[in-house]
C-alpha positions as CSV (number, residue, x, y, z in Angstrom):
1,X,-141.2,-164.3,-40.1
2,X,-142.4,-166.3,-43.2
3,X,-145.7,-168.3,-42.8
4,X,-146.5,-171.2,-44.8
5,X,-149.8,-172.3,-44.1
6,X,-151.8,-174.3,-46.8
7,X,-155.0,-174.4,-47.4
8,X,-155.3,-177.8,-45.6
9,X,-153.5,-176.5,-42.4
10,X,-156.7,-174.2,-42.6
11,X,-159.4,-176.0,-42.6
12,X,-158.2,-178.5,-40.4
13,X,-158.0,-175.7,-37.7
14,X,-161.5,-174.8,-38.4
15,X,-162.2,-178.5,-38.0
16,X,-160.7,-179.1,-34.7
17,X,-162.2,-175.4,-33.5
18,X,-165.6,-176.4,-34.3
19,X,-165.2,-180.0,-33.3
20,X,-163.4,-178.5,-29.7
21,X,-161.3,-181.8,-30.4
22,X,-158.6,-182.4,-32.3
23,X,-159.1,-186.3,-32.8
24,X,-163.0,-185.0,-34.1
25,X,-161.5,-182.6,-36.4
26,X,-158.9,-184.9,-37.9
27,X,-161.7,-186.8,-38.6
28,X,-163.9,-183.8,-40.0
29,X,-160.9,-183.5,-42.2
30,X,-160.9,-186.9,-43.2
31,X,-156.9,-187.0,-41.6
32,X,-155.6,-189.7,-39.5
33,X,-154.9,-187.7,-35.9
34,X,-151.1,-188.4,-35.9
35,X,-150.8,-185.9,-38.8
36,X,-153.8,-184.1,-38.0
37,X,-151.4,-183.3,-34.3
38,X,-147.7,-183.1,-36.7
39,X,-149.8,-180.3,-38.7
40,X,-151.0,-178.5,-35.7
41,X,-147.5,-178.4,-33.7
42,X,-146.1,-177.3,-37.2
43,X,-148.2,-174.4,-37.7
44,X,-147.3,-173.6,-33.8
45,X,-143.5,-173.8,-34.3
46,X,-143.6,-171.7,-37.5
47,X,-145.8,-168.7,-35.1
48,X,-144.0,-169.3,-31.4
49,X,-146.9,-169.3,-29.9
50,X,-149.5,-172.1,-29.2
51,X,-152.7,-172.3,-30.6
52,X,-154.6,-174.2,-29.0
53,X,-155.3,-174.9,-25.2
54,X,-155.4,-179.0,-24.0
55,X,-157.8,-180.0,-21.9
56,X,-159.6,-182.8,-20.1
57,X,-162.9,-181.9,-22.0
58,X,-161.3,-181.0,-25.6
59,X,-159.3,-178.1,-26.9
60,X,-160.1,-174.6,-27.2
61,X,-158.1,-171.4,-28.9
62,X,-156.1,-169.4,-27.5
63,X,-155.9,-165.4,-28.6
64,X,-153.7,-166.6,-31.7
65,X,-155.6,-169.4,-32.3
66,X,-158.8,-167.0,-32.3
67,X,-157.2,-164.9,-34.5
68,X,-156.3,-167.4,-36.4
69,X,-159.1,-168.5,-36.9
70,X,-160.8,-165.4,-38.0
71,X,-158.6,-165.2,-41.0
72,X,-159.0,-168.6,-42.1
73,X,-162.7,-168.2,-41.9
74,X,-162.1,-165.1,-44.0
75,X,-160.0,-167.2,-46.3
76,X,-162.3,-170.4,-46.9
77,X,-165.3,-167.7,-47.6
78,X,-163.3,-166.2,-50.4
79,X,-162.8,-169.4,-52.2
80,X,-165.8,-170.5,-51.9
81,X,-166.9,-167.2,-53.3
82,X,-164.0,-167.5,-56.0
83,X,-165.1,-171.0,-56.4
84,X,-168.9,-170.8,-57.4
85,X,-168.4,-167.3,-59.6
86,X,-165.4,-169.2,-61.8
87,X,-167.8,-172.3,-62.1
88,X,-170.7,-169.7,-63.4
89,X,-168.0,-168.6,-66.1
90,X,-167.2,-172.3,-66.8
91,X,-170.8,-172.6,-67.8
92,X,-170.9,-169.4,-70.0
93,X,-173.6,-167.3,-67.1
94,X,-171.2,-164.3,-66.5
95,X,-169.1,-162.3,-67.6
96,X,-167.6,-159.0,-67.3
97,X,-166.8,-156.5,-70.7
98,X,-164.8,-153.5,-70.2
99,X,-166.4,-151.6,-73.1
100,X,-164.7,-148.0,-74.6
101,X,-166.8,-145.1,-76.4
102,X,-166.4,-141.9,-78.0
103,X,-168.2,-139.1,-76.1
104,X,-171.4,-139.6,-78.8
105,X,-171.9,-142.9,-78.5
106,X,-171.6,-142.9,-74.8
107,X,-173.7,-139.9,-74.9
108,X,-176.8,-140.3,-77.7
109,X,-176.4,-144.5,-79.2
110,X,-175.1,-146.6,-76.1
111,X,-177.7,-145.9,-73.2
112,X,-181.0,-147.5,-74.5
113,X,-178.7,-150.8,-76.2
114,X,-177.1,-151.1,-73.3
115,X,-180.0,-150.8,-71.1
116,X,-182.0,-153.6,-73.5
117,X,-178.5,-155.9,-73.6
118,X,-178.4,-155.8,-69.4
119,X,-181.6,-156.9,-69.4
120,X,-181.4,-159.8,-71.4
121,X,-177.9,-160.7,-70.2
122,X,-178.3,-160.3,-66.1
123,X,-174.7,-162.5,-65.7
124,X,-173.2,-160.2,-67.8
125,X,-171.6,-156.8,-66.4
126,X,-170.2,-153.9,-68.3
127,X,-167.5,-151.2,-67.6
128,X,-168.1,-148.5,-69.6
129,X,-165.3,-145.9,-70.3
130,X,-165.4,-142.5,-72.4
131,X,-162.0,-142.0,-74.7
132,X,-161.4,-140.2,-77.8
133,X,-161.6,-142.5,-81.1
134,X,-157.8,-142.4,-81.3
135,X,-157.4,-143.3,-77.5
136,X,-159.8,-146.1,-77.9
137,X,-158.0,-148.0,-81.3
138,X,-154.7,-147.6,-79.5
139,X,-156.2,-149.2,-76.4
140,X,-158.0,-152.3,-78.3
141,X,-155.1,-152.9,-80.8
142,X,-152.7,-153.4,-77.6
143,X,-155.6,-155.7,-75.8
144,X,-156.4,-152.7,-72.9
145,X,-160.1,-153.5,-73.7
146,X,-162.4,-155.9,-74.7
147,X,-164.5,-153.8,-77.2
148,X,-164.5,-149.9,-78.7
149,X,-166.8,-148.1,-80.1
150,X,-165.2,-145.1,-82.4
151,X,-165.6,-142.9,-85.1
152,X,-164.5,-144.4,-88.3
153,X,-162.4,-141.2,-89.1
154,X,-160.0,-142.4,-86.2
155,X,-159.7,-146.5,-86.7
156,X,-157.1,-147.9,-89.0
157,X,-158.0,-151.0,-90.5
158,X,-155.2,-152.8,-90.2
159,X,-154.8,-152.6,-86.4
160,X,-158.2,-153.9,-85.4
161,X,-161.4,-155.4,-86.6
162,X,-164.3,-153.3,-87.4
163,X,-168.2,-153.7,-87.8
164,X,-170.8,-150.6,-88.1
165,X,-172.6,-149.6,-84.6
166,X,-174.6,-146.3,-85.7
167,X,-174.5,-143.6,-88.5
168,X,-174.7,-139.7,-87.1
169,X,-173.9,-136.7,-89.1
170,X,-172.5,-133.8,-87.5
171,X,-174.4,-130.3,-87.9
172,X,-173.9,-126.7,-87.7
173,X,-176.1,-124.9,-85.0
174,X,-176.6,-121.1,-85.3
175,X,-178.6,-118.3,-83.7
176,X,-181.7,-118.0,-85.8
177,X,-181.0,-114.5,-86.7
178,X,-176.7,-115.4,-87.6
179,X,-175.8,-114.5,-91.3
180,X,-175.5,-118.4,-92.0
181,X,-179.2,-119.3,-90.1
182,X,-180.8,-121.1,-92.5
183,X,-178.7,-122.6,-94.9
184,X,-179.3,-126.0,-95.9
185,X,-176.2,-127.2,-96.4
186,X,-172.3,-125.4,-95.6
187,X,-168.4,-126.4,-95.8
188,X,-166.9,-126.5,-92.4
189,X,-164.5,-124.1,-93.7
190,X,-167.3,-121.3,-94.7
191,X,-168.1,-121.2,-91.0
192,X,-164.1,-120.3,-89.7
193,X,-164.3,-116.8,-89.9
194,X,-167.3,-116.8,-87.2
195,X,-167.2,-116.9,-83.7
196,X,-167.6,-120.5,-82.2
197,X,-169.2,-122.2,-79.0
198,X,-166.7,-125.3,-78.5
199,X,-166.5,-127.8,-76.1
200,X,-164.2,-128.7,-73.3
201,X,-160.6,-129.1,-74.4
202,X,-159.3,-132.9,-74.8
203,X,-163.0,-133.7,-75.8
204,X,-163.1,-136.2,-78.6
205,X,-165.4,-133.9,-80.6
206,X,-163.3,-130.7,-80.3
207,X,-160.4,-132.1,-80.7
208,X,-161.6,-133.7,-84.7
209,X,-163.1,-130.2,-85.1
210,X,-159.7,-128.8,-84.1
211,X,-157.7,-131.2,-86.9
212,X,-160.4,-130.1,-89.7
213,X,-159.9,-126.5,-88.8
214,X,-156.0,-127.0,-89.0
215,X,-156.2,-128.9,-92.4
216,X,-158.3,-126.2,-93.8
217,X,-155.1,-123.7,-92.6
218,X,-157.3,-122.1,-90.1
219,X,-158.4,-122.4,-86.7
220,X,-161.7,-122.3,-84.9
221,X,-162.6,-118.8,-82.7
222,X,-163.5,-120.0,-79.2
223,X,-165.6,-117.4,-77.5
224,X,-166.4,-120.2,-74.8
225,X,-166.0,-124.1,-73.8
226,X,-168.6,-126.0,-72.3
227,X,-168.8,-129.6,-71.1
228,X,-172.2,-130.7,-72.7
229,X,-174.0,-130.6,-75.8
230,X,-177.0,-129.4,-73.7
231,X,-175.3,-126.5,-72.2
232,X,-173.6,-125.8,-76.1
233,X,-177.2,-125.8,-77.4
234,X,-178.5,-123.2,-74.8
235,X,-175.4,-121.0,-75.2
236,X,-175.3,-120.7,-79.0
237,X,-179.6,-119.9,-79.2
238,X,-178.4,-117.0,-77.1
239,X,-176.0,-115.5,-80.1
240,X,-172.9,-116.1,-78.5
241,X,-171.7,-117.8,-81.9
242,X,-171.9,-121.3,-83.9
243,X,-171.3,-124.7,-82.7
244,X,-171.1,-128.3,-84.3
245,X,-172.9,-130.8,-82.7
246,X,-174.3,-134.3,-83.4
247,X,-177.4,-135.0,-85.2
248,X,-178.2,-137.4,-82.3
249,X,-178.2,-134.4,-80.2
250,X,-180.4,-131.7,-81.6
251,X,-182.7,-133.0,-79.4
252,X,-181.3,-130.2,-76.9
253,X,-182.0,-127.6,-79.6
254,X,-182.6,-123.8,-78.2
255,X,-185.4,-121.7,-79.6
256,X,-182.9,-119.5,-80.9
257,X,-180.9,-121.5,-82.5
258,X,-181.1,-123.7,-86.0
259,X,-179.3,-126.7,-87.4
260,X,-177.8,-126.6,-90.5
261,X,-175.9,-129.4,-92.2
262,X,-172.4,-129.2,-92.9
């Protein structure tokens, strides 16, 4: 069974229910009654069942016309809802920005400046996803987001638009008492031949970590993958072995362990 009801068969329903009449509702519904009554015995015919009980006193529903009722209730809500949130857009007070980020950003850069930007924007919400860098260009070239935020290693600059966010360096944690503790300043490929603390695999991180190591001919020696830079930190001040981290995030530095840049 196909039901065609229009937004006007609705409200007149609601009308004539609140009214208990259906010449009062027609009228509600600023309709003459002779359509106001065609409209009614329509929306009958196209159920098979009546909706509405005549009496001496007025009309009232029956069990389809309660239910009936309900959903057209349901209905006229929603588009009033739909109706005042698109007129807040019209005016420019909300929005919604489905925002990408690299595991750093989303980690060490993004909290605080998003914080500060919610605040001053209340009408604006954000939907924050973590991706790789790659993941992320592919997704805002094809339109799949509204903004990225990336490493510029992984953005070519002929498929999307760029501006700086945030400068970080990566560094080379150590245990404090590891042959390369110390050392001011190292080639990613001096540290291959040591043991490694890496992070989970598919991590945006890892995996550039992963390409350098393959450039260089080599490969990195995972004793152990963890899902944080926290837990990394407290893993390699224990001597398990070296890790690479961001400067943003030696915050989470061990007691046994010291940066190095790399």
């Amino acid at each position: 069974m196909t039901i065609r009801f229009d937004l006007t068969d609705l409200r007149l329903f609601l009308h004539i229910l609140e009214a208990s009449s259906i010449t009062h509702g027609a009228a509600r519904a600023g309709m003459a009654l002779a359509s106001a009554s065609e409209r009614v015995r329509d929306m009958e015919d196209t159920l098979g069942t009546p909706l509405l009980e005549r009496g001496r006193r007025g009309v009232r529903a029956t069990p389809a016309g309660a239910a009936l009722g309900h959903h057209a209730r349901v209905v006229a809500l929603q588009l009033e809802r739909m109706r005042g949130e698109l007129s807040e857009y019209a005016r420019g007070l909300r929005g919604h920005v489905h925002l990408l980020a690299n595991t750093t950003a989303t980690q060490e850069f993004l909290p605080a400046t998003l914080g500060r930007f919610l605040s001053a924007h209340p009408n604006i919400d954000i939907d924050l996803e973590e991706r790789s860098s790659r993941e992320i260009v592919r997704a805002i070239a094809a339109n799949l987001a509204d903004i990225g935020v990336a490493g510029d290693e992984a953005v070519p600059a002929a498929e999307v638009e760029t501006y700086p966010f945030a400068v970080d360096h990566l560094v080379l944690i150590a245990p404090l008492q590891h042959a390369l503790s110390g050392r001011r300043k190292i080639m990613f490929r001096e540290t291959l031949d040591y043991d490694y603390v890496g992070l989970a695999a598919g991590h945006a991180l890892q995996e550039v970590l992963n390409d350098h190591a393959a450039r260089a001919g080599l490969h990195l020696k995972l004793r152990l993958r963890l899902p944080g830079f926290d837990s990394v930190c407290r893993v390699v001040g224990s001597g398990i072995g070296l890790a690479v981290i961001p400067a943003a995030a030696r915050r989470c530095r061990s007691p046994g362990s010291r940066p190095s840049a790399t």
